[in-house]
C-alpha positions, 0 to 999 in steps of 0.5 A: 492153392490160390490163383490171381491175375496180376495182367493181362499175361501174367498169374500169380499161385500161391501153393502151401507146403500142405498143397504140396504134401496133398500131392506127394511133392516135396519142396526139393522136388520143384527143382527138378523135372520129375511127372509129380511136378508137371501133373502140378503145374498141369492142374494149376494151369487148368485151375487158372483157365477155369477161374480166371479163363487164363490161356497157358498154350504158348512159351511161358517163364515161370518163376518160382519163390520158396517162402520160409515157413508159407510155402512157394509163389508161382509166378507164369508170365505167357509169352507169344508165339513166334509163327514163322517157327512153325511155319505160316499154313496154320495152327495145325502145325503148332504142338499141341501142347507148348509148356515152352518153360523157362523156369527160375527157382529162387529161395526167399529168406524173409517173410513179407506180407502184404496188406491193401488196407491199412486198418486190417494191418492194424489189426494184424499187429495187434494180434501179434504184439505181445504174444508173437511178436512187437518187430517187424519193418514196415513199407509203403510200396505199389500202393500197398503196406508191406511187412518185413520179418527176417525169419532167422530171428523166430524159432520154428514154433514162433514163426509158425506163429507169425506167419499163420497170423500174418496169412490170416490178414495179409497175402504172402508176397515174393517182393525182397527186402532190398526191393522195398528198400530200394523202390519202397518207402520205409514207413518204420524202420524198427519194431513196425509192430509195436509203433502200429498198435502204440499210435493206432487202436484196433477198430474193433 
C-alpha cells in the first residue's frame, strides 16, 4: 500500500491485488459494502494520518480505479463539515466517526504510468524494448511523462511483464486516454518505446 498527498485535502493510495489478497478482499468485493472492505479503508485511513498526518473525520468522496493487471487507486478528497446540521453548541455533537462516503467505482481499461523524470523513462523503454514490448503512446501532461498501453493488445503473461517493468520506474496513475488526448500533448503517437530507445541512449 502506497499513500501520497496530492493537496491539502486530497490523498491518493495505491493498493496491489496482493494488498488486497493479504486482506481477504477480492476485487469485486470494493463494490460492495461488506465489514472486510470498511477494516480496509479503516487502516488506510489510519495509514495516512500516521504518514502524512492526514485527518479523515468529516464527508469524504472516494474514488476508486481498478487498473487492469496493477491493482486499484484510491482517491479520498475530505470535504467540510456543515456545522449548523449538527447544531452550533460544539463538537460533542458531531458523530464521532463521519465516513460521509461518497463513493465512485470506475474500471480502467488501460495501463498508464507516469514518470517525472525523463531519463528514468529512457531507462524503462530500454528495458521493455525488444523483450516485452517496442508499442506504446507517450504524453506530456501536468509536467509529467505519461505512458499509455492498451492492455487488450498483451496476453495475461506479457502484460504481467509490462506492467511490473513499468512499476519499477513509473508510478501507476488513473489518468484515461481520452484525458491525455484532450488536455496532454501527444509526444509520440505510436510504438513511443522503440522511438525512445532509437533517439535516446540509456545513461547507464
Amino acid at each position: 500500500m502506497r499513500i501520497e498527498r496530492l493537496s491539502q485535502d486530497k490523498i491518493r493510495i495505491f493498493l496491489t491485488f496482493d494488498d488486497l489478497s493479504e486482506r481477504g478482499i477480492q476485487k469485486e468485493d470494493m463494490w460492495q459494502e461488506v465489514p472486510k472492505v470498511h477494516d480496509l479503508f479503516t487502516e488506510m485511513m489510519d495509514q495516512a494520518y500516521s504518514e502524512l498526518g492526514f485527518d479523515a473525520t468529516g464527508p469524504l468522496a472516494v474514488e476508486v480505479f481498478a487498473l487492469p493487471a496493477q491493482g486499484m487507486v484510491v482517491i479520498v478528497t475530505r470535504g467540510k463539515y456543515d456545522h449548523q446540521q449538527y447544531g452550533a453548541s460544539g463538537e460533542e455533537e458531531l458523530p464521532e466517526e463521519i465516513y460521509e462516503m461518497e463513493v465512485t467505482l470506475e474500471q480502467s481499461d488501460s495501463v498508464v504510468y507516469a514518470f517525472h523524470d525523463f531519463e528514468v523513462l529512457v531507462e524503462a523503454a530500454h528495458v521493455l524494448n525488444g523483450s516485452i514490448t517496442s508499442q506504446g503512446k507517450l504524453y506530456s501532461y501536468n509536467n509529467k511523462w505519461y505512458l499509455y498501453f492498451d492492455p487488450k493488445e498483451y496476453d495475461d503473461a506479457a502484460l504481467a511483464g509490462l506492467v511490473a517493468v513499468l512499476a519499477e520506474y513509473g508510478e501507476s496513475s488513473p489518468v484515461t486516454e481520452a484525458v491525455l488526448d484532450e488536455y496532454g500533448k501527444t509526444v509520440m503517437p505510436a510504438d513511443a518505446v522503440e522511438t525512445l530507445c532509437t533517439h535516446f541512449k540509456r545513461q547507464q
